[in-house]
N, C-alpha and C positions, 0 to 999 in steps of 0.2 A: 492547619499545619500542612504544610507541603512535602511530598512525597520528596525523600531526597537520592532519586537513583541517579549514577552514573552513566553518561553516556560520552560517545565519541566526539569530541570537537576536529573540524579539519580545517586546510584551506579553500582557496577554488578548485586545486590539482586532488584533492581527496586525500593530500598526504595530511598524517597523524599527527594533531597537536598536542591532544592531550585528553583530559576527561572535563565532566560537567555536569552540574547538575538537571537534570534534563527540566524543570521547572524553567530554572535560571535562560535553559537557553529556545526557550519560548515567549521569554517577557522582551516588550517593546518590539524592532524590529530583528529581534532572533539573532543566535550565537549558529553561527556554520557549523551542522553537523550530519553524522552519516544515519540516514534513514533508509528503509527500505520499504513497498510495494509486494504485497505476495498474492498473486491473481490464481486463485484453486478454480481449475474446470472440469465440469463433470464427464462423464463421458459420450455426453451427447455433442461435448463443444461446448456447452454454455459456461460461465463467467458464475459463478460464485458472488454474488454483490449483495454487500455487507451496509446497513446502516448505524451510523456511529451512533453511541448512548447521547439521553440526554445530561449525563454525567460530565460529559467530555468537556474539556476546558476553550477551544476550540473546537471548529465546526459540528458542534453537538447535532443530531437528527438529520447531517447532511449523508448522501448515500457515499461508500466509499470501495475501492476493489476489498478482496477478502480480507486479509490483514493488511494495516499500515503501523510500522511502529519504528524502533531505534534500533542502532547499534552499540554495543557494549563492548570492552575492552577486550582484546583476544576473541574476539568473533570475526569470520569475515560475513560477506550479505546472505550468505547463502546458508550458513550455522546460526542466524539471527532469524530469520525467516521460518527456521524448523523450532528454534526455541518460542517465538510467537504463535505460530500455526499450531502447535499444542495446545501453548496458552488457552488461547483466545477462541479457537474452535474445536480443541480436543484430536485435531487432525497430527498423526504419529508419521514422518513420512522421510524417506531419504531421496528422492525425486525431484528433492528443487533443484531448477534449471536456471542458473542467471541469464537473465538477457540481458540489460544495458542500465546505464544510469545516467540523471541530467540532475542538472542544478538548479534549485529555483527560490524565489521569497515571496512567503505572501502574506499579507496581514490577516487576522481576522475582530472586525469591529471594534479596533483597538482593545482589545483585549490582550492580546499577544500576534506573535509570527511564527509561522514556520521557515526556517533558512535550510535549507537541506540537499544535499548532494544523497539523492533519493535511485535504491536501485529496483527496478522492476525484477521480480522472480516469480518462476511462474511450476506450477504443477499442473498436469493434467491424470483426465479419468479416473477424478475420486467420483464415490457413489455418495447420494447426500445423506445417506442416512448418516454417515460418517462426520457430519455438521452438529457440532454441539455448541451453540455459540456461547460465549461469556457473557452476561447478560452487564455484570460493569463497564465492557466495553464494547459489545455491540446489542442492538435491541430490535434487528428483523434482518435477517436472512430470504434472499432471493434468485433467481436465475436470470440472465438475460442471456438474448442472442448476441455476438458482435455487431449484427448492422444495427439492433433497437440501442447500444451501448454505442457506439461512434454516434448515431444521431443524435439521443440526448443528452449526450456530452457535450456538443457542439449546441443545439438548440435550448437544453434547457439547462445550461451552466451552474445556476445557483442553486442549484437539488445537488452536486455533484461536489467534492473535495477537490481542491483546484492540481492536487500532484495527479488523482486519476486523471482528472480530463490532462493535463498533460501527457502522461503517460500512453494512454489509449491516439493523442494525436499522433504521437511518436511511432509509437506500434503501427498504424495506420501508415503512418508517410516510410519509415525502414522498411516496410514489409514482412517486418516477425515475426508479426500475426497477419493472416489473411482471412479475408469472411470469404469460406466457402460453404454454400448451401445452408446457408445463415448460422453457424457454425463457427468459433473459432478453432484453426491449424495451425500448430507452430512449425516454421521453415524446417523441412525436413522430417514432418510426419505426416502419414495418410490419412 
């Protein structure tokens, strides 16, 4: 039986179509909708890196930023972001920061697509003991640096969710994030 939740359908511009079922708009090559990225860093800088269950309908046991999930009607990225980051890691938090969003479709093994106009959000200086992950939907919790994250994103691609490595090129080429002292810093913090 398939979960029948609502989510956001959009166009390319990210204007509001309407709703859907979010099973519905994962089968074939995906129903355009708003997704978001939420990258938790601890306070040393490090990245939060989450690997998805083997439950997961797509990319099951591939590694992923901390939360990836959807948006819902009357949410914008950043109230969708805090209502997963609870979910999913237990993390309580009003410090999500949007930073940007792109568009993209990727299949996965013909099983289904992702189609999604995906926004990166980002929190920094949680402590981990504050990491409770949802074991439905994630099944190992770890830290990386941004340089060993930009590397094996680039290098070892198929460990990685294809909106992270996205998302981590983009960060990388904007400047949003910069590796300092192997570190990540967002534009306009010390």
């Amino acid at each position: 039986m398939r979960n029948m939740e609502q989510i956001v359908i959009v166009d390319e511009e990210d204007n509001y179509i309407g709703e859907e079922d979010k099973e519905k708009c994962h089968d074939g090559d995906g129903i355009l909708h708003r997704g978001f990225l939420a990258m938790v860093f601890n306070r040393r800088g490090e990245l939060f890196l989450t690997r998805r269950s083997a439950r997961k309908r797509l990319w099951p046991g591939f590694w992923d930023g901390t939360v990836a999930s959807h948006v819902r009607t009357g949410e914008d990225y950043e109230q969708a972001s805090k209502r997963r980051l609870k979910q999913e890691i237990g993390l309580a938090t009003d410090q999500v920061r949007y930073l940007f969003k792109f568009c993209y479709r990727a299949g996965y093994k013909g099983v289904g697509a992702e189609h999604e106009i995906c926004a990166v959000t980002a929190v920094t200086g949680i402590d981990g003991g504050s990491i409770i992950p949802d074991g439905d939907e994630i099944s190992e919790v770890r830290t990386i640096s941004p340089a060993r994250l930009i590397r094996e994103t680039r290098d070892k691609r198929g460990a990685y969710t294809p909106w992270l490595a996205i998302a981590v090129e983009r960060m990388a080429e904007q400047g949003l994030l910069r590796a300092t002292d192997d570190r990540f810093v967002l534009s306009g913090e010390s």
